[in-house]
Structures are given as structure tokens and as C-alpha cells.
N, C-alpha and C positions, 0 to 999 in steps of 0.2 A: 553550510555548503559555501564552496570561494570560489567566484569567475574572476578572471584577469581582467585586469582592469591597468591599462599600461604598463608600465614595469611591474608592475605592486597584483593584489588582490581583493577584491570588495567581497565582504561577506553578505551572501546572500541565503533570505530567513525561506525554507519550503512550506506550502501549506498543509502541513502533515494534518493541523487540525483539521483539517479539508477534506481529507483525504475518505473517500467511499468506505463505508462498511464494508468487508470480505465478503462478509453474510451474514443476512438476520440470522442472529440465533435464536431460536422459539424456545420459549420456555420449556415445550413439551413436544417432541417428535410424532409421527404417527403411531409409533409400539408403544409411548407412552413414555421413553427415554427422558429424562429432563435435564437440562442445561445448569453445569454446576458454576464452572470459571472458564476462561482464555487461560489456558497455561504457556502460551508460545505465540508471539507476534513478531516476524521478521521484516522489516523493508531494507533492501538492498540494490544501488545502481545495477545495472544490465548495460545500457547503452546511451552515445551521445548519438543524436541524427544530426546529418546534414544539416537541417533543419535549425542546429543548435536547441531541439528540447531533447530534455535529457528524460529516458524510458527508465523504470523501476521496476521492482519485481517484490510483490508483498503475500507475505504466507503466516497464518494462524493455525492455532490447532485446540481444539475447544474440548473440556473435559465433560464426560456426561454421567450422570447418577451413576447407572447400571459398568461404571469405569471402562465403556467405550471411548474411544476422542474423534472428535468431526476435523476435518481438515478441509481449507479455502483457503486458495490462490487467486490474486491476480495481478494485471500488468499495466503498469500506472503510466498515462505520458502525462510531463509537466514541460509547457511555456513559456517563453519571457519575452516582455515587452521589451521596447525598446531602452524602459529605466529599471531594465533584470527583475521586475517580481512578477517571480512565480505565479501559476495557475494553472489549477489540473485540467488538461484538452480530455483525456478519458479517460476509463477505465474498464479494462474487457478482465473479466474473471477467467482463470485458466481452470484446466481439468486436472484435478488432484487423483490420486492415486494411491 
């Protein structure tokens, strides 16, 4: 990611390592469903606040034995000090569908 930085742009590193699990995935569901891969992990900007931290928007979709898939959203805000690094302030899981 790049903040302006006088004329020019400083690159700045997000802490994606950081970044919350969607949702544990349990080896094994209550019907007994088992957890095979992640076939689909998105994160994508949403929004700059006021505030200057910048909101995200992260969504998986998880493969299960019986070839159902689990789907988990949520909605990231990240921080910046006053020398721009990053740091996740929350994360609220949204309601999937």
C-alpha cells in the first residue's frame, strides 16, 4: 500500500500477517462434516475514515468433505501512527449468506 508523502509516496507494509482468522475452522462440524481446504480468501479496501484508517473488507470460503463450502466475512479497520505503520484497531465478522 502507498500514503503520500509530500510530492512523492512512501510505501507502506499492512499487517495482513496480523490479520484475525475469519473463523476457526473445526476439523469436524456438528453432522460430522470435515474441513478439507480454504479455496477462496479475499481482502479488499472498502473505505478511508475521517479518521485516516483505512476499513477492509475480508471474505473466505472453505471446502468441506461432504463438497459443502462454509463461507466467513469480516470487516477489518487498520491504524497509523504518526510514522504510518499499520495496526489492526478491529475486527467485527459480518453476516454471510
Amino acid at each position: 500500500m502507498y500514503l503520500r508523502k509530500g510530492s512523492g509516496f512512501e510505501e507502506i507494509s499492512l499487517p495482513s500477517s496480523d490479520f484475525p482468522e475469519c473463523e476457526e475452522t473445526p476439523a469436524e462440524t456438528n453432522d460430522g462434516d470435515k474441513y478439507v481446504k480454504t479455496v477462496e480468501s479475499t481482502t479488499f479496501p472498502l473505505d478511508w475514515l475521517q479518521s485516516g484508517e483505512l476499513v477492509l473488507t475480508q471474505h473466505s470460503t472453505a471446502f468441506m468433505e461432504s463438497g459443502a463450502t462454509r463461507a466467513c466475512g469480516q470487516t477489518i479497520t487498520i491504524a497509523f501512527d504518526s510514522q504510518h505503520k499499520a495496526s489492526i484497531k478491529s475486527a467485527k465478522r459480518t453476516v454471510e449468506r
